[in-house]
Backbone and ligand atoms as CSV (ligand in chain L), in Angstrom:
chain,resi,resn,atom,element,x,y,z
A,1,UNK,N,N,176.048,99.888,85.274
A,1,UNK,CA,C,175.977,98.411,85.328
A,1,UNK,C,C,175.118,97.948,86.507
A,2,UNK,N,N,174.571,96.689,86.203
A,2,UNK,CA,C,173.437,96.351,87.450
A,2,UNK,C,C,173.951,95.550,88.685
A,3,UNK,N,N,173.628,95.613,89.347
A,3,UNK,CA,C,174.608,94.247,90.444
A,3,UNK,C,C,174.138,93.050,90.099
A,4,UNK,N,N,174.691,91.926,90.653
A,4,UNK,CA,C,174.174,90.068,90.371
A,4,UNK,C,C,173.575,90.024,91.237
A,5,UNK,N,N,172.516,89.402,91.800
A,5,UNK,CA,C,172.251,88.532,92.538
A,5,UNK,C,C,171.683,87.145,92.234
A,6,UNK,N,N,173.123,86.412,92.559
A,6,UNK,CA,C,172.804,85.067,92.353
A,6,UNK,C,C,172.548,83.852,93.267
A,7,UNK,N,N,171.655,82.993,93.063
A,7,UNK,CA,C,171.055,82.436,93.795
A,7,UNK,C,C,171.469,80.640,93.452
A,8,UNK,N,N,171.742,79.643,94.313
A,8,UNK,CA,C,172.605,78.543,93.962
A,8,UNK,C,C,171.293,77.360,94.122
A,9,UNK,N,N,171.737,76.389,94.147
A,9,UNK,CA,C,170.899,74.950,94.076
A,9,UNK,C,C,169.183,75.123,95.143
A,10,UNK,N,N,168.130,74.947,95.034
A,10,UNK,CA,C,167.363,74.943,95.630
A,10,UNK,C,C,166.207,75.687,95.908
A,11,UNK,N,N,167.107,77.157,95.840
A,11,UNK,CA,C,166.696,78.390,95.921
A,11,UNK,C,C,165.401,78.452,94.891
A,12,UNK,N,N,165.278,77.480,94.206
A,12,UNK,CA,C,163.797,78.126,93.306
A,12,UNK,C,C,162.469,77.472,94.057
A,13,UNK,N,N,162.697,76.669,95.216
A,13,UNK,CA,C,161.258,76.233,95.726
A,13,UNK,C,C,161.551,76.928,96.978
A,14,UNK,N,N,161.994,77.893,97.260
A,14,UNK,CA,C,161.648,79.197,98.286
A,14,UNK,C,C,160.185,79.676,98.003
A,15,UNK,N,N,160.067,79.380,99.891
A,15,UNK,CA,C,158.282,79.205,100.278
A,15,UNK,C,C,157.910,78.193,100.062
A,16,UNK,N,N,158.601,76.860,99.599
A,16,UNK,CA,C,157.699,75.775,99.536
A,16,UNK,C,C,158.503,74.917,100.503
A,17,UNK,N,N,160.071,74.971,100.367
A,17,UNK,CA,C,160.447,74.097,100.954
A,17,UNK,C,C,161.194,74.441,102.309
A,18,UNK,N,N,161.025,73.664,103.683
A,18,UNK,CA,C,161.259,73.608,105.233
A,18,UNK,C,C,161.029,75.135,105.014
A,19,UNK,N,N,159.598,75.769,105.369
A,19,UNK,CA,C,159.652,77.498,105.617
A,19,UNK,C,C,160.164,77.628,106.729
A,20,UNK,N,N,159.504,76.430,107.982
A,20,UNK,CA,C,160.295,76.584,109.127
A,20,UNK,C,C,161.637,77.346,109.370
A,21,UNK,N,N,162.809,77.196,108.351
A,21,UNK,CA,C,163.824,77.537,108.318
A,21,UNK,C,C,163.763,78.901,106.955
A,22,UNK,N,N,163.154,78.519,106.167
A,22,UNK,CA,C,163.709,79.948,104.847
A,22,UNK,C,C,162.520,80.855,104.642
A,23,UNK,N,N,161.090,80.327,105.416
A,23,UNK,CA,C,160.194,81.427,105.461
A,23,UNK,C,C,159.258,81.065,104.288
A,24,UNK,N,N,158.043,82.040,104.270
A,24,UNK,CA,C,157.033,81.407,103.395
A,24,UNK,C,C,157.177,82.297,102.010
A,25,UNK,N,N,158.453,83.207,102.026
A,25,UNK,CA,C,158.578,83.937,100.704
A,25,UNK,C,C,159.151,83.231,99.347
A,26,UNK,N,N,158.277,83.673,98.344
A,26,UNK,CA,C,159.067,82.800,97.762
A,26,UNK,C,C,160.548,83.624,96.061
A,27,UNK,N,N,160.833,83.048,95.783
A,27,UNK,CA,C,161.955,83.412,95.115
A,27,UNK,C,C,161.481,85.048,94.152
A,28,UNK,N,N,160.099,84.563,93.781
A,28,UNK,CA,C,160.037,85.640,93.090
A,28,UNK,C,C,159.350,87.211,93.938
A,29,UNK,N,N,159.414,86.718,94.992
A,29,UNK,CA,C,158.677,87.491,96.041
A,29,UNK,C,C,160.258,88.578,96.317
A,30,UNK,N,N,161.161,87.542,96.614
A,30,UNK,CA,C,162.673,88.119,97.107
A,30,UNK,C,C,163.185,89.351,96.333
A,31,UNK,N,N,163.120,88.385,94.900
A,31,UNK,CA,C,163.264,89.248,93.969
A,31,UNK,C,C,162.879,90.430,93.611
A,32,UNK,N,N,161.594,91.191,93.931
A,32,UNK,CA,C,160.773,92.124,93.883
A,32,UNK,C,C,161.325,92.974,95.064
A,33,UNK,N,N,161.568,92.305,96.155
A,33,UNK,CA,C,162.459,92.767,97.178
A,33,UNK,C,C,163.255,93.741,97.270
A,34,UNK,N,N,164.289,93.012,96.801
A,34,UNK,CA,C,165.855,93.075,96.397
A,34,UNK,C,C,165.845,94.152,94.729
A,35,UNK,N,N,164.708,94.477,94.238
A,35,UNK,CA,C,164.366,95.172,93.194
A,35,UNK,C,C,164.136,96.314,93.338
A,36,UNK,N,N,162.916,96.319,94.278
A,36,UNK,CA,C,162.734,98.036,94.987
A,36,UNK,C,C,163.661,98.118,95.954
A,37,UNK,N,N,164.582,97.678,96.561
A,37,UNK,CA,C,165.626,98.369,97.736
A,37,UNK,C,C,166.869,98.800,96.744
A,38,UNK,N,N,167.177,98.158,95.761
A,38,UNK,CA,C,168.432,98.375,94.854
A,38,UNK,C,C,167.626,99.940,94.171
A,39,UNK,N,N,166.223,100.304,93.742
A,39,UNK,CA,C,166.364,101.037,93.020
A,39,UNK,C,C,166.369,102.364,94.035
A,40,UNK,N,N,166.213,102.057,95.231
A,40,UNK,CA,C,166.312,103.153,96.214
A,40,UNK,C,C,167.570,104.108,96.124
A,41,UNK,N,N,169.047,102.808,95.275
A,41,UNK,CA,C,169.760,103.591,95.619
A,41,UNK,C,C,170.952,103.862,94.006
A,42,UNK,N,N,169.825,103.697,93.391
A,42,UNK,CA,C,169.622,103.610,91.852
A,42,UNK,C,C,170.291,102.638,90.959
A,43,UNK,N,N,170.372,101.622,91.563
A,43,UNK,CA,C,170.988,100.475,91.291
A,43,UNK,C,C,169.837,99.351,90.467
A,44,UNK,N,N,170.552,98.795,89.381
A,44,UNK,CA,C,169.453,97.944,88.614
A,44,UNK,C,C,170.032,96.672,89.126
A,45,UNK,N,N,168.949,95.335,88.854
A,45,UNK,CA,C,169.135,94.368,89.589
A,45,UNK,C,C,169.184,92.983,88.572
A,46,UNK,N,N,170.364,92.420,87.977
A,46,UNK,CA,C,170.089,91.248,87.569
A,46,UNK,C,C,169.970,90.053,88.539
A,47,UNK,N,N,168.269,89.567,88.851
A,47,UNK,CA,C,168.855,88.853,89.928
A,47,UNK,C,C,168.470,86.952,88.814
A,48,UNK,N,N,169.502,86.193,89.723
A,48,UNK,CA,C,169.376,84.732,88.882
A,48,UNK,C,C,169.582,83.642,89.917
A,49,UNK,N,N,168.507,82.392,89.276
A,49,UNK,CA,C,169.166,81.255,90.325
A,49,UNK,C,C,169.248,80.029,89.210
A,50,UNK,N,N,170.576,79.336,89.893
A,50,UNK,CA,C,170.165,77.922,88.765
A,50,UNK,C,C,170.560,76.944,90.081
A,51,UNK,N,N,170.401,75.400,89.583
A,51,UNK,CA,C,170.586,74.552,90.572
A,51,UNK,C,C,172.036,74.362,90.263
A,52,UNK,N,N,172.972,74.768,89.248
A,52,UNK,CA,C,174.081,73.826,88.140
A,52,UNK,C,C,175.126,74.899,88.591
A,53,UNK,N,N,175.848,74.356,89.187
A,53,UNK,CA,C,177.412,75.131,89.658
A,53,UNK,C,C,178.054,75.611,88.591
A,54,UNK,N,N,178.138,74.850,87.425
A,54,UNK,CA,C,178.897,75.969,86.168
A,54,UNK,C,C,177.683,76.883,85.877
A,55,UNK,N,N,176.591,77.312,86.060
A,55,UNK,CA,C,175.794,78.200,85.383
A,55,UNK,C,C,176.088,78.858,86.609
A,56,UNK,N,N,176.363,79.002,87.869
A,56,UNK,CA,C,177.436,79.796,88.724
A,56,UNK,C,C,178.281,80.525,88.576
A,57,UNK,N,N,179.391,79.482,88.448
A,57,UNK,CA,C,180.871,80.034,87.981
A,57,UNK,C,C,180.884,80.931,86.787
A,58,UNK,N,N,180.157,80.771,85.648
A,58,UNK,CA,C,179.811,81.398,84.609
A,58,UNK,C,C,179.245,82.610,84.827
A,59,UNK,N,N,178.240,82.666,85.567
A,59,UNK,CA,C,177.615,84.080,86.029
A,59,UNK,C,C,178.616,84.665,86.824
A,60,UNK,N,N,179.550,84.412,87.738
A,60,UNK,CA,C,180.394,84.748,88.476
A,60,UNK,C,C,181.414,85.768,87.545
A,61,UNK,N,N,181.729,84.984,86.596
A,61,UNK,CA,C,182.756,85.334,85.456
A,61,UNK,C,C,181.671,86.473,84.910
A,62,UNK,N,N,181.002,86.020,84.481
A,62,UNK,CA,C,180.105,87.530,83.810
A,62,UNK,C,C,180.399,88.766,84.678
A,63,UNK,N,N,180.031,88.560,85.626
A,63,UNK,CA,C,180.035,89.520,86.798
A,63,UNK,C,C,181.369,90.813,86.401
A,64,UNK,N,N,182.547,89.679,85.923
A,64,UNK,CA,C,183.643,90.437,86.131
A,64,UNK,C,C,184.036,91.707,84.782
A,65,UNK,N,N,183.130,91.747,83.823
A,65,UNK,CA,C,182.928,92.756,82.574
A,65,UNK,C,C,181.153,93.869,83.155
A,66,UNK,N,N,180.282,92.739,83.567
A,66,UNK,CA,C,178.845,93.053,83.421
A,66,UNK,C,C,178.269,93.941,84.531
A,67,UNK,N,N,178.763,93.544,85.726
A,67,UNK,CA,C,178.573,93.827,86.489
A,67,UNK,C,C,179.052,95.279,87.809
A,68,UNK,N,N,178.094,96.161,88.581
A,68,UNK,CA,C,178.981,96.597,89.299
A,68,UNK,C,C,179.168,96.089,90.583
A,69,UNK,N,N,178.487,95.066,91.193
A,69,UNK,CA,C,178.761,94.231,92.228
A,69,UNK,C,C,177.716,93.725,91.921
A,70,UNK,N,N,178.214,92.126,93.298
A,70,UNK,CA,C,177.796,90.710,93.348
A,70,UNK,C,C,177.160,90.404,94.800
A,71,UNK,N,N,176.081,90.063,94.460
A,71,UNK,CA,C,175.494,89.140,96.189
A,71,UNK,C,C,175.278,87.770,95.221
A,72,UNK,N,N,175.844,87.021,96.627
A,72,UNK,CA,C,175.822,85.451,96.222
A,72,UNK,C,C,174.979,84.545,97.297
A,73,UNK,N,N,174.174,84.155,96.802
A,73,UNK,CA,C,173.513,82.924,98.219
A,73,UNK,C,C,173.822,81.470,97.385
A,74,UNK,N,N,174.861,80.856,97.467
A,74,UNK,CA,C,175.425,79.319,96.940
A,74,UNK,C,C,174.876,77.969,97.615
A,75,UNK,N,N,173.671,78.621,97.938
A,75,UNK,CA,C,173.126,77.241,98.909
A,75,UNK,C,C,173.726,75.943,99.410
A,76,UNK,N,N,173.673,75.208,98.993
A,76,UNK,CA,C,174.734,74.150,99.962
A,76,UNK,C,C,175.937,73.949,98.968
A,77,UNK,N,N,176.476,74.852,97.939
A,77,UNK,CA,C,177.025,74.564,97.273
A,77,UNK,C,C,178.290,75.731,98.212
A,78,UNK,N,N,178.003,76.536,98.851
A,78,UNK,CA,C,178.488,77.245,100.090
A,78,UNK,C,C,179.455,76.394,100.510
A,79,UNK,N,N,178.903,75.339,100.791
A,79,UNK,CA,C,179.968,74.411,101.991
A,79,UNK,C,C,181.112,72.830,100.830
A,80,UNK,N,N,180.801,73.623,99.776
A,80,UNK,CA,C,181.500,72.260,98.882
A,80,UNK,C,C,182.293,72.948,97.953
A,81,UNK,N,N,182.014,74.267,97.412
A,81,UNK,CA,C,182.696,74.342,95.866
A,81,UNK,C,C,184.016,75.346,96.101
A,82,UNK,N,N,185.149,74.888,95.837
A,82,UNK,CA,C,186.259,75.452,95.564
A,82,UNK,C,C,186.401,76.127,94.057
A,83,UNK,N,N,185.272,75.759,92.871
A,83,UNK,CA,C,185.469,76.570,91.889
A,83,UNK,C,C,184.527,77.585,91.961
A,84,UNK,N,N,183.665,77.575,93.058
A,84,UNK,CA,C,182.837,78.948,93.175
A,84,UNK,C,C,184.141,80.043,93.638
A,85,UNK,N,N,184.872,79.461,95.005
A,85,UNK,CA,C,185.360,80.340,95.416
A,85,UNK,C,C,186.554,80.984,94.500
A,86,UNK,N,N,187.015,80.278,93.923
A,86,UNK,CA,C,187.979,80.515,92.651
A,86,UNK,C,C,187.317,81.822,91.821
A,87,UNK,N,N,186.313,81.637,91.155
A,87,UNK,CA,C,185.344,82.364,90.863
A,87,UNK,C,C,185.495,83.863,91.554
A,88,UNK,N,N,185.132,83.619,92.520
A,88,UNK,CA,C,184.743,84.955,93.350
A,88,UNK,C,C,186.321,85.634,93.267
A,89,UNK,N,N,187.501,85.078,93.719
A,89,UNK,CA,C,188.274,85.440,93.904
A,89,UNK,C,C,189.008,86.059,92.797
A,90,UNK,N,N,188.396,86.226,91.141
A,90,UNK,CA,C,188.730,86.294,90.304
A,90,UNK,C,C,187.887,87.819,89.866
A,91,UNK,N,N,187.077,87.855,90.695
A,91,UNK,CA,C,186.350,89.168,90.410
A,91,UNK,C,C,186.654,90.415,91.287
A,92,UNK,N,N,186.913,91.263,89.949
A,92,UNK,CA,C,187.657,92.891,90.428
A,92,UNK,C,C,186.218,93.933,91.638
A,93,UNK,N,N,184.989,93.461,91.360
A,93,UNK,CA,C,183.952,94.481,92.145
A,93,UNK,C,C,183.281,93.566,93.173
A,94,UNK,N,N,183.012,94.559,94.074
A,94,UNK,CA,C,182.424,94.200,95.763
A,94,UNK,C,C,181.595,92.979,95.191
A,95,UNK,N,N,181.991,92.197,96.310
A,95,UNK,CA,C,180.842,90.909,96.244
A,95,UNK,C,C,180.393,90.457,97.946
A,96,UNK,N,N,179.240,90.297,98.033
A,96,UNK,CA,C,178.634,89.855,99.460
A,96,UNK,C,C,178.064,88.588,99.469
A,97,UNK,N,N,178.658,87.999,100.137
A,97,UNK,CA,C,177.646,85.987,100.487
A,97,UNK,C,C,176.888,86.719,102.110
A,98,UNK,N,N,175.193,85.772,100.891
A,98,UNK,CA,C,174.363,85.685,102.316
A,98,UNK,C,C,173.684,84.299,101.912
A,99,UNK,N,N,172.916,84.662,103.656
A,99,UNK,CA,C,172.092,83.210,103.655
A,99,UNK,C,C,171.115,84.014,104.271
A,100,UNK,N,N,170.141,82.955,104.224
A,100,UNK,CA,C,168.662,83.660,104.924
A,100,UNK,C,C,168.521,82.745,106.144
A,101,UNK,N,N,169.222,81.761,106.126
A,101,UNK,CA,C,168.915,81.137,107.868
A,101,UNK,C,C,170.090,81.371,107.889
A,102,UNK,N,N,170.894,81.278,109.410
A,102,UNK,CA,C,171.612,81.224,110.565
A,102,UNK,C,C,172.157,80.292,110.404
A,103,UNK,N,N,173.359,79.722,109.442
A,103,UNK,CA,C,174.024,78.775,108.934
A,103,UNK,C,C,174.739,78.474,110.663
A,104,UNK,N,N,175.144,79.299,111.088
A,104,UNK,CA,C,175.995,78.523,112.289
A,104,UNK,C,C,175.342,78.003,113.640
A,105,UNK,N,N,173.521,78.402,113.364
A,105,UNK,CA,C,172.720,77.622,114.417
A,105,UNK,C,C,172.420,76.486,113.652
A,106,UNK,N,N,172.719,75.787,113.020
A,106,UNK,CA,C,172.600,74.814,112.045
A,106,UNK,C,C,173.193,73.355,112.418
A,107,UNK,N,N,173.458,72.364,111.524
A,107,UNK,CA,C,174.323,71.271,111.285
A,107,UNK,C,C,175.736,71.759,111.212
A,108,UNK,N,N,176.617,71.002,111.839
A,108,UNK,CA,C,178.035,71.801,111.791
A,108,UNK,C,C,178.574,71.712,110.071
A,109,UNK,N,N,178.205,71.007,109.553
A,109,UNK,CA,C,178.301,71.104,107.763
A,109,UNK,C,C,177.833,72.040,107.082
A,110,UNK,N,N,176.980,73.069,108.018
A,110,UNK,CA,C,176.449,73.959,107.207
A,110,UNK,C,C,177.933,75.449,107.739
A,111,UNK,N,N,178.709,75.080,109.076
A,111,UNK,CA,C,179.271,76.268,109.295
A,111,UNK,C,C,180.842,76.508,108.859
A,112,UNK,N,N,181.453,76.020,107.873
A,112,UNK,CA,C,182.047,76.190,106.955
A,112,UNK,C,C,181.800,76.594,105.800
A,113,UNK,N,N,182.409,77.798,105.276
A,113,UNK,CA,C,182.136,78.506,103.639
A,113,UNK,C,C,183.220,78.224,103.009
A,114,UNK,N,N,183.109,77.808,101.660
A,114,UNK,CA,C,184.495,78.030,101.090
A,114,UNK,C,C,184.205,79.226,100.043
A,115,UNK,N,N,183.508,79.724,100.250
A,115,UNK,CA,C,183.434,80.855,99.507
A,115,UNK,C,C,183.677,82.194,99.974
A,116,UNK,N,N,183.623,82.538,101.528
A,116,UNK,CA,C,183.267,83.982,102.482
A,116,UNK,C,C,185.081,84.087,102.016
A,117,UNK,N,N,186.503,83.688,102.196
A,117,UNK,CA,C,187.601,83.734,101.162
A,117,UNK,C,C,187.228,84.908,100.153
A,118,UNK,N,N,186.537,84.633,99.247
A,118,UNK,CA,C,186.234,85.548,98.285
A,118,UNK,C,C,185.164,86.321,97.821
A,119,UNK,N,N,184.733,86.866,99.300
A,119,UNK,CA,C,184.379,88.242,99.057
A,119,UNK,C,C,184.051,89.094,100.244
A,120,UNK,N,N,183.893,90.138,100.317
A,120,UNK,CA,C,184.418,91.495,101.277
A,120,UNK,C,C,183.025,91.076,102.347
A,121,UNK,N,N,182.444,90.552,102.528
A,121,UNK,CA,C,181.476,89.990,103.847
A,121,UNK,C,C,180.298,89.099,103.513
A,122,UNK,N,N,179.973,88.701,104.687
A,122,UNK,CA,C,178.943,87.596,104.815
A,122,UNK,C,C,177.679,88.137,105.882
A,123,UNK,N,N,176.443,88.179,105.251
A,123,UNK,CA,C,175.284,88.366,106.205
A,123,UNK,C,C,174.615,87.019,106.179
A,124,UNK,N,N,174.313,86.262,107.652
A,124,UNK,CA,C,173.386,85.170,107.591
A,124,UNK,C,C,172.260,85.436,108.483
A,125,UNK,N,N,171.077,84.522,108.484
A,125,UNK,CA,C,170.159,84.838,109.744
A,125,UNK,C,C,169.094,85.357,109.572
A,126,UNK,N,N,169.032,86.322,108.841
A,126,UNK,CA,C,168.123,87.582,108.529
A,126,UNK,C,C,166.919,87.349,107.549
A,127,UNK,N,N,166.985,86.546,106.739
A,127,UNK,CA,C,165.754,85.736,105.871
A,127,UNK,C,C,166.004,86.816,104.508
A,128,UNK,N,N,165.090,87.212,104.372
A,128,UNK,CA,C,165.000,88.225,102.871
A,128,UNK,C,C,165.343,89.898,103.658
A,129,UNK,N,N,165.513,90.253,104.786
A,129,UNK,CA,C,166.061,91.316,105.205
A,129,UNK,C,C,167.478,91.129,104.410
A,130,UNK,N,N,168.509,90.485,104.550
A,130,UNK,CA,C,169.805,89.924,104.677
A,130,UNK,C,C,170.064,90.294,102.950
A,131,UNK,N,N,169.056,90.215,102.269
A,131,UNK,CA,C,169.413,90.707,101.038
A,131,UNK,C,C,169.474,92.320,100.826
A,132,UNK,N,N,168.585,92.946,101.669
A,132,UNK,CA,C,168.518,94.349,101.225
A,132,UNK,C,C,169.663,94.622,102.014
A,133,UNK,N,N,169.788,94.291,102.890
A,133,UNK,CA,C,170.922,94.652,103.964
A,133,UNK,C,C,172.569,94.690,103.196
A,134,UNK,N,N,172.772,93.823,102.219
A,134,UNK,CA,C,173.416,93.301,101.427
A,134,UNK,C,C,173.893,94.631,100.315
A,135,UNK,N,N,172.153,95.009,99.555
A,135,UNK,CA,C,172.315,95.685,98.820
A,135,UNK,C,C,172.756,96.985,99.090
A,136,UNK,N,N,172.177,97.215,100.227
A,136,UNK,CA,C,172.563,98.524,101.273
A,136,UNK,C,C,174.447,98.671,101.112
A,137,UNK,N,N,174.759,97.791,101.859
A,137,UNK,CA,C,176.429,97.610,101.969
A,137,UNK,C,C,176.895,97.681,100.262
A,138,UNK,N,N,176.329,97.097,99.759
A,138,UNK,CA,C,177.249,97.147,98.290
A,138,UNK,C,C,176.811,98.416,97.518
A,139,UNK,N,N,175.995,99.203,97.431
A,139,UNK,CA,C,175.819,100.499,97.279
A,139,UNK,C,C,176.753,101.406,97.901
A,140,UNK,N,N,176.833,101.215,99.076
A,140,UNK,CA,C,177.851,102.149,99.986
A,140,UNK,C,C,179.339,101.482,99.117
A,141,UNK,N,N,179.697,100.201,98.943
A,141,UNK,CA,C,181.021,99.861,98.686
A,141,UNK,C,C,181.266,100.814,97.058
A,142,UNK,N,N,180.239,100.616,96.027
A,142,UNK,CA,C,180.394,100.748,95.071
A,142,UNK,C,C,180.840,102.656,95.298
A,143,UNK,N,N,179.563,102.696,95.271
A,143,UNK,CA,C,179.944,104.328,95.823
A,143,UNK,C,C,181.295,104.991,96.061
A,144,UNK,N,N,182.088,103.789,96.793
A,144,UNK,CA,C,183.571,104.253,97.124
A,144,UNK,C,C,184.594,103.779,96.045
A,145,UNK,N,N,183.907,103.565,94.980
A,145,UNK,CA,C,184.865,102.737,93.873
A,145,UNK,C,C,185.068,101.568,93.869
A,146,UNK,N,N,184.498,100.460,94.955
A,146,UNK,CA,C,184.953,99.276,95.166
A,146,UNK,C,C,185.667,98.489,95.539
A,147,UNK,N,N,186.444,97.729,95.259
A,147,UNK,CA,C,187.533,97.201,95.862
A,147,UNK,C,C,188.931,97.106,95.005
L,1,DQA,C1,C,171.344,78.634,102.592
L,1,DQA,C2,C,172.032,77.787,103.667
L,1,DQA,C3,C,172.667,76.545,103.056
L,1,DQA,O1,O,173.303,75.778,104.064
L,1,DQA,C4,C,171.614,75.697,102.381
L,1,DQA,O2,O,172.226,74.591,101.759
L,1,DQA,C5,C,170.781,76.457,101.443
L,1,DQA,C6,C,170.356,77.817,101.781
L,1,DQA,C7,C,170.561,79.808,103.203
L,1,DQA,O3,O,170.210,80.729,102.455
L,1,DQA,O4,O,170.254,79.805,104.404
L,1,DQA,O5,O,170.379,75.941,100.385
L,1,DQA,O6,O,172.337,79.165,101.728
């Protein structure tokens, strides 16, 4: 089974929008990323973004037949959705929330998750490192059977 990586509201004008903060890569750049580091460790990669919180929760739920683990970046939907975290908390295999900026050098609205609750860690800061870094850890988790 492949891991998720799902990507929340915004995430599709990566490289266009404030790079200052998310860098000049853009989504499909990440993706290619997060493609060759997963197959390093022979892991296939469904990766997805939508702007729409049920096409979230829904992928979330997929996750829990489809999947052998989950990385989640919920963009500002991070700091609002209790049915994401519901979601997460409903799924039996490793799941990791990241961000690519430094949510807690931020707006204090950005340093609350209601999602990090439901699942086994959080990488922020790191830009598109933070994903392989991600995939790294959930390879090692899966490896051990999971959670
Ligand atoms: C983000 C941080 C969120 O606060 C923000 O709303 C995003 C992106 C990040 O990857 O740094 O859309 O999740």
């Amino acid at each position: 089974k492949p891991i998720f990586i799902l990507n929340g509201p915004n995430l599709n004008l990566l490289g266009k929008r404030e790079p200052e903060i998310y860098g000049h890569e853009t989504l499909d750049d990440l993706k290619a990323v997060c493609e060759a580091k997963a197959k390093t460790f022979g892991l296939g990669v469904d990766f997805r973004q939508s702007n729409h919180e049920g096409d979230l929760i829904t992928w979330i739920q997929e996750a829990r037949e489809n999947a052998s683990g989950l990385i989640v970046n919920a963009g500002a939907l991070t700091h609002t959705s209790v049915g994401l975290l519901d979601a997460l908390l409903a799924v039996p295999v490793p799941s990791l929330e990241v961000h690519l900026s430094n949510v807690f050098a931020r707006e204090p609205f950005r340093q609350h998750s209601y999602i990090s609750k439901g699942v086994e860690g959080v990488i922020c800061g790191l830009g598109p490192k933070g994903y392989e870094l991600a995939i790294e850890a959930l390879a090692a988790m899966i490896g051990e059977g999971g959670k």
